[in-house]
C-alpha positions in Angstrom: 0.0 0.0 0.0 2.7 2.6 1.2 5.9 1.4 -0.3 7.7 3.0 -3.3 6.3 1.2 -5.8 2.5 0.4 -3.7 -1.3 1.7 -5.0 -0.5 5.2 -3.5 2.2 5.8 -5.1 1.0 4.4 -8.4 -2.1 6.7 -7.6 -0.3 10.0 -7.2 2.6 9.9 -9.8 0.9 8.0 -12.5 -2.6 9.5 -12.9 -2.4 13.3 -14.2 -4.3 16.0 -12.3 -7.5 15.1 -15.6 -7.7 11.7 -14.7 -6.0 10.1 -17.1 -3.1 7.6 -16.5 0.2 9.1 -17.6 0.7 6.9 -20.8 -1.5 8.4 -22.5 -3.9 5.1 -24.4 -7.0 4.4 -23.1 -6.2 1.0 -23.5 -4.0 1.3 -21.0 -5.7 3.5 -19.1 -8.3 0.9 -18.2 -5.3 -2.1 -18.0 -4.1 -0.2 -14.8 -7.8 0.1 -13.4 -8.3 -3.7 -14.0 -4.4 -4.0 -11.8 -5.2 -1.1 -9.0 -9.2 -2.2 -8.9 -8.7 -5.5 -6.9 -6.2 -3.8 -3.9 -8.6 -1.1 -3.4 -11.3 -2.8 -3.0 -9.5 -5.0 -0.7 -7.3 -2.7 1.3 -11.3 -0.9 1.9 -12.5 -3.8 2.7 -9.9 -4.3 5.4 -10.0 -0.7 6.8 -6.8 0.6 5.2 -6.3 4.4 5.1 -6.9 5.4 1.6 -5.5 8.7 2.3 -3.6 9.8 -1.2 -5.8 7.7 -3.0 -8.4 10.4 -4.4 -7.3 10.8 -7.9 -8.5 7.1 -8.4 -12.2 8.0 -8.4 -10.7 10.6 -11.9 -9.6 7.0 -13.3 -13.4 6.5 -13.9 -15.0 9.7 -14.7 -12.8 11.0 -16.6 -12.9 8.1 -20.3 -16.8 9.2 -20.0 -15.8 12.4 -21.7 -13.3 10.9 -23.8 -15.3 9.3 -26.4 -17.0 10.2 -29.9 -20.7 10.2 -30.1 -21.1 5.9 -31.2 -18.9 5.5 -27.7 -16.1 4.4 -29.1 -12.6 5.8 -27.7 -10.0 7.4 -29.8 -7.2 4.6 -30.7 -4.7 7.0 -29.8 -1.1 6.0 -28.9 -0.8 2.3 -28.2 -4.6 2.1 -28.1 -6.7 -0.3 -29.7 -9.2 0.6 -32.5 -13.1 -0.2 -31.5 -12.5 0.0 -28.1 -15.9 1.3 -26.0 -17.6 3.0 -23.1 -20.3 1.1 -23.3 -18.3 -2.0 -23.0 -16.6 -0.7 -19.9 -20.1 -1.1 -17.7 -18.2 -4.1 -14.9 -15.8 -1.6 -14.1 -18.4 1.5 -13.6 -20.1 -0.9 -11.5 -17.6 -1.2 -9.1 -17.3 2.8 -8.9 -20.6 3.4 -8.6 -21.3 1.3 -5.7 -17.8 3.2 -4.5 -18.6 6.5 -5.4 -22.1 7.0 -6.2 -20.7 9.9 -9.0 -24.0 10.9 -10.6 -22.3 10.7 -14.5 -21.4 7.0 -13.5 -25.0 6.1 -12.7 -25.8 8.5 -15.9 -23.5 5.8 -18.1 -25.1 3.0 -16.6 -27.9 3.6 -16.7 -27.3 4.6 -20.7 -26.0 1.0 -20.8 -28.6 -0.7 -19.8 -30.8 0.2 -22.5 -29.6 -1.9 -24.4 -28.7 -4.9 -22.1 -30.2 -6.4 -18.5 -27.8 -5.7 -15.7 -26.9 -9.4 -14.7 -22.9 -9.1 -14.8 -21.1 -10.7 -11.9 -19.6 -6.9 -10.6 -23.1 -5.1 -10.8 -24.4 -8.3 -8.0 -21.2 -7.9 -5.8 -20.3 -4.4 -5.7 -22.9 -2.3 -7.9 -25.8 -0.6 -6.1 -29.0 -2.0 -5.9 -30.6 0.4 -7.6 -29.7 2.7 -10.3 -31.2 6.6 -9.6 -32.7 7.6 -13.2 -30.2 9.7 -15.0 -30.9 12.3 -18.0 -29.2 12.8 -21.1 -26.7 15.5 -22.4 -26.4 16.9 -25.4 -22.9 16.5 -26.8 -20.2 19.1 -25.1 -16.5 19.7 -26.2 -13.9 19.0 -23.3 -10.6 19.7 -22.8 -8.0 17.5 -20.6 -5.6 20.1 -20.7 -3.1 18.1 -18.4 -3.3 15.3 -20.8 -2.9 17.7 -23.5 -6.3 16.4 -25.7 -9.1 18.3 -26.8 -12.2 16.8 -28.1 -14.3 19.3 -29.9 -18.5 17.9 -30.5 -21.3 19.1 -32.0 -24.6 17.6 -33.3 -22.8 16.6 -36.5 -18.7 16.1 -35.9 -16.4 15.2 -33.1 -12.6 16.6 -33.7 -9.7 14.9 -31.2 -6.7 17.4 -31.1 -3.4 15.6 -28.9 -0.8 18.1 -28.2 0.0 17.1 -24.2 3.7 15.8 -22.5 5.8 12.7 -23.7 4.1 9.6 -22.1 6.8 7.3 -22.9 7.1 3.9 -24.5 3.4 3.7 -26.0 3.4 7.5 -27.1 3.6 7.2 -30.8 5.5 10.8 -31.3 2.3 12.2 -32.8 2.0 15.3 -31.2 -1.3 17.8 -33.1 -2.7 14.9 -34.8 -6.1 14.8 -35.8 -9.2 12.1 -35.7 -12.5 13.0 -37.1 -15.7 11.5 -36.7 -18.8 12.0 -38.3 -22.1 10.2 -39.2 -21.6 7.2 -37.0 -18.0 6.5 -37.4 -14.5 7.6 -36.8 -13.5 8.5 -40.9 -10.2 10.5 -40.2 -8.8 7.9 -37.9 -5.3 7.2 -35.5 -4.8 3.9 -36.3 -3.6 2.8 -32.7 -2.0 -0.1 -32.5 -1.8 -3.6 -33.8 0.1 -6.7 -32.1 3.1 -6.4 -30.8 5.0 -9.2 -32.4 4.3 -7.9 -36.1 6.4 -6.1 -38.3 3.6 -3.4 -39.4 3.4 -2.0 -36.1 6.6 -0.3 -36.4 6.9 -0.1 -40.3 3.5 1.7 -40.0 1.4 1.8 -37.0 3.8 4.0 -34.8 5.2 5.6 -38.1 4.3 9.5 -38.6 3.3 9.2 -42.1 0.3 7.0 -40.5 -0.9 10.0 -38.4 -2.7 13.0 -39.6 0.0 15.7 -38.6 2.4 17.6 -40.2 6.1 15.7 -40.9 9.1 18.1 -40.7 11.7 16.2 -43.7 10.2 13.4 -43.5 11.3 12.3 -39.7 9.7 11.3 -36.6 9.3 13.9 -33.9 11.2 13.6 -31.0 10.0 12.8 -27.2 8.6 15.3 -26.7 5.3 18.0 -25.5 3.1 20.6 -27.1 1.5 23.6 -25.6 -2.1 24.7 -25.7 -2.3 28.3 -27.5 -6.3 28.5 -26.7 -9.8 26.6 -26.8 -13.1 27.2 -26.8 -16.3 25.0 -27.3 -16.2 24.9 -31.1 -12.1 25.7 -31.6 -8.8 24.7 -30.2 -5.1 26.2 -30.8 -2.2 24.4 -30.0 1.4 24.4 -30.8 5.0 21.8 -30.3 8.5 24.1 -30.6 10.5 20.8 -30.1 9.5 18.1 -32.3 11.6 19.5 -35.0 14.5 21.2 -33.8 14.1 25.0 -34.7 10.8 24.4 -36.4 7.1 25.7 -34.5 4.7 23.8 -35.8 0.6 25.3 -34.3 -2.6 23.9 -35.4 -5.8 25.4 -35.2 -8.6 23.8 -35.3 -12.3 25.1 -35.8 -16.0 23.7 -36.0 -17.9 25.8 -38.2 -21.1 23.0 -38.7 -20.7 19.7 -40.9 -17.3 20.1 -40.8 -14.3 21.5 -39.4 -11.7 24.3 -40.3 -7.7 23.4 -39.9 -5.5 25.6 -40.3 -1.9 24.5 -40.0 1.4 26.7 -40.2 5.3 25.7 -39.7 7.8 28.6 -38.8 11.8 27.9 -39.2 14.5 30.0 -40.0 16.0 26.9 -42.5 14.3 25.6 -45.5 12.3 22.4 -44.8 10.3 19.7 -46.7 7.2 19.9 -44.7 4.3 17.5 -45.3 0.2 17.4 -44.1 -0.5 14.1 -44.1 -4.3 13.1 -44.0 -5.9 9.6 -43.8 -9.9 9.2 -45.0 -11.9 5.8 -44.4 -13.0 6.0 -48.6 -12.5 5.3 -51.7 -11.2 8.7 -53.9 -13.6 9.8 -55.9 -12.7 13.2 -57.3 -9.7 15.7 -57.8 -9.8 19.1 -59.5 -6.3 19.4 -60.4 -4.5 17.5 -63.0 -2.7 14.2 -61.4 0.2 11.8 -62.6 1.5 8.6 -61.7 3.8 8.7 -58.9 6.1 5.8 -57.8 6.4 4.6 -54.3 8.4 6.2 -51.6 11.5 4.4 -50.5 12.0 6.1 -47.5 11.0 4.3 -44.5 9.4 6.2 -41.7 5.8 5.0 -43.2 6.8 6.7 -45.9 7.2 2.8 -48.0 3.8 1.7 -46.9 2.0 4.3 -49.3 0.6 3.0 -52.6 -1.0 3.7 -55.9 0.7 7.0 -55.7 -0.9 9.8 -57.8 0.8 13.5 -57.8 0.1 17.1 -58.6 0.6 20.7 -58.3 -1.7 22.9 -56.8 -1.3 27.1 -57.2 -4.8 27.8 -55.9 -7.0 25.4 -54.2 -7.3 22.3 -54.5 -10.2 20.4 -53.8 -10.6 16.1 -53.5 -13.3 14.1 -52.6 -13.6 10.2 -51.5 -16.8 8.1 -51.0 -16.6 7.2 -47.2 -16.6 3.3 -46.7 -17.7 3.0 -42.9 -20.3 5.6 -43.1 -23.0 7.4 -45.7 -22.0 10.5 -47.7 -18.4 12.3 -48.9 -15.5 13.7 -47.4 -14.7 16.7 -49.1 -11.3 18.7 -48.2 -10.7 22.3 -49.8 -6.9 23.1 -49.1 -5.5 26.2 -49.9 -2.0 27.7 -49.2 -0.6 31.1 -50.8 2.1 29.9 -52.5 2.0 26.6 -54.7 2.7 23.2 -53.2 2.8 19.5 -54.5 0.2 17.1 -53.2 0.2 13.2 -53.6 -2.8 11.1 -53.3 -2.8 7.0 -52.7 -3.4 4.4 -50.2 -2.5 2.9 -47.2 -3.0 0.0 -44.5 -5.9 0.9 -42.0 -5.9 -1.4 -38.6 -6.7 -4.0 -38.8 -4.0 -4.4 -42.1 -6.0 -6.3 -44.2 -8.6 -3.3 -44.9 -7.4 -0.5 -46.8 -8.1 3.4 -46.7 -6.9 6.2 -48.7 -4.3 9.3 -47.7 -3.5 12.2 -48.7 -0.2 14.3 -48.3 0.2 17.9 -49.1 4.0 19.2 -49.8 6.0 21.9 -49.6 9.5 22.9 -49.4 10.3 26.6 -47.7 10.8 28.5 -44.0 7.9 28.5 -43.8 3.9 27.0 -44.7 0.2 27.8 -44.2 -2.4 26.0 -45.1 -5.9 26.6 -44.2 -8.4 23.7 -44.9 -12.0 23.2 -44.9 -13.1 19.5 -44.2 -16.7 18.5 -44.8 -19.1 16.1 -44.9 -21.7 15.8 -47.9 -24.6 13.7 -48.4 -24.3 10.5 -50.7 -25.4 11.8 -54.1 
């Protein structure tokens, strides 16, 4: 209980101020409830002091908030893809027969909607009766010690990372981007795959699998961002030391169906800096002019792109891809004030044997802008 390495300790240095635990994957987030769950409950059962202990009750509330509209988490970091809330109801039994917290009961009781309460946990340490909770309508947070911001409205959810270095699962990703819309997540973070496969480093952990901005092609280095603002419907944040000399800020703004995302790079050197962006679709259209590309021999993720098309864009460009996982088309509208390259393709999606498109936008100089309108259409 009180030794260097015992649940307090655990407790105090490994869950952040938000709730979440340090490493930053909600996989593992809930893989240290399930190994702290069963010594709390027994040290309380025995009358140990749980002095120290508070933050443990923020283990639970706080994934509640952390989840698109369907209840599924974000795969961020060495997360896994389809992972749920609403799978999660044996351990919000436990804290809500420890806690009582009225968004616990809320979740429950959202649960059970769709499924009788007859788990082993809900008999043994759940109440014995769930108090009738309302429903929310859907509000942006921020976990600003975590470094996340999760924008909602009726129509999209935006996931925005920019928070510290969490170590060995942190996937050096810092400002990606996951979208969701109509049902499903359709600009994803791929998470993670199994360990013992060569993909998961050739591409899951790669940065040309993440939707960010790669500085030369190279991955960023351990390392935090900063939060510039936020707002219910916008978030600004920025990293200064994932690319030494270059600041790298991404803004990111939810205007309706849709979100705005602006993204700049400042340097005093020259750079090769490129936007990478992954849609769950099939392409559909461009309105520029495109050529066969060959693949990419660099590694970095880099190699794992395909049926490379290129062009040059010195206004805006706009491209369009049926979505597979959910009705209608993603449109993106980039535009930047002096001309860049973009290249179009596909890629692996998690699990590897489905396959989504990506898109990377290019440009060499000190520095970029673009400012980029994302939207979702109806099926025509």
């Amino acid at each position: 209980m009180d030794g260097k390495y015992g649940l307090k300790q655990q407790i105090q240095k490994g869950i952040q101020p938000d709730g979440f635990w340090f490493e930053g994957s909600i996989s593992y987030h809930f893989y240290t409830i399930s190994s702290l769950q069963p010594l709390y409950l027994a040290a309380k059962g025995q009358g140990y002091s749980l002095e120290g202990t508070q933050k443990f009750r923020l283990m639970y509330t706080a994934p509640i908030d952390f989840t698109f509209d369907n209840s599924e988490f974000p795969a961020n970091n060495d997360g896994w893809p389809g992972k749920k809330l609403n799978a999660m109801e044996s351990y919000y039994e436990i804290a809500a027969g420890l806690w009582g917290d009225y968004h616990v009961v809320k979740l429950l009781n959202s649960v059970y909607t769709r499924q009788s309460r007859s788990s082993q946990n809900a008999l043994l340490y759940g109440p014995a009766t769930l108090p009738k909770g309302g429903t929310s309508p859907p509000r942006s947070v921020l976990f600003e010690d975590s470094g996340i911001a999760m924008l909602r409205n009726d129509s999209v959810n935006a996931y925005l990372k920019f928070g510290p270095y969490g170590g060995g699962h942190d996937h050096n990703d810092r400002l990606n981007l996951i979208l969701f819309a109509n049902g499903n997540v359709i600009i994803p973070d791929l998470g993670t795959s199994g360990y013992g496969i060569a993909l998961n480093g050739r591409w899951f952990r790669s940065s040309a699998a993440h939707n960010m901005l790669v500085v030369d092609g190279k991955r960023q280095a351990n390392c935090g961002g900063y939060l510039v603002s936020y707002a219910a419907d916008k978030v600004c944040a920025g990293v200064k030391d994932a690319y030494k000399g270059v600041d790298i800020r991404r803004r990111v703004v939810l205007p309706g169906n849709g979100i705005e995302d602006i993204v700049t790079a400042e340097s005093e050197s020259i750079h090769q800096y490129d936007l990478f962006y992954h849609v769950r679709g099939k392409f559909q259209s461009c309105n520029m002019p495109l050529t066969h590309a060959g693949p990419f021999q660099q590694s970095n993720g880099y190699n794992m792109l395909k049926d490379l098309r290129k062009g040059t864009c010195s206004k805006q460009l706009e491209i369009s891809w049926v979505l597979r996982d959910a009705p209608g088309i993603l449109k993106i509208q980039c535009n930047c004030i002096e001309p860049f390259d973009f290249y179009i393709g596909t890629c692996p999606d998690n699990p590897a044997d489905k396959e989504m498109s990506v898109l990377m936008l290019r440009r060499k100089d000190k520095v970029v802008k673009w400012s980029n309108m994302i939207g979702v259409l109806p099926a025509r």
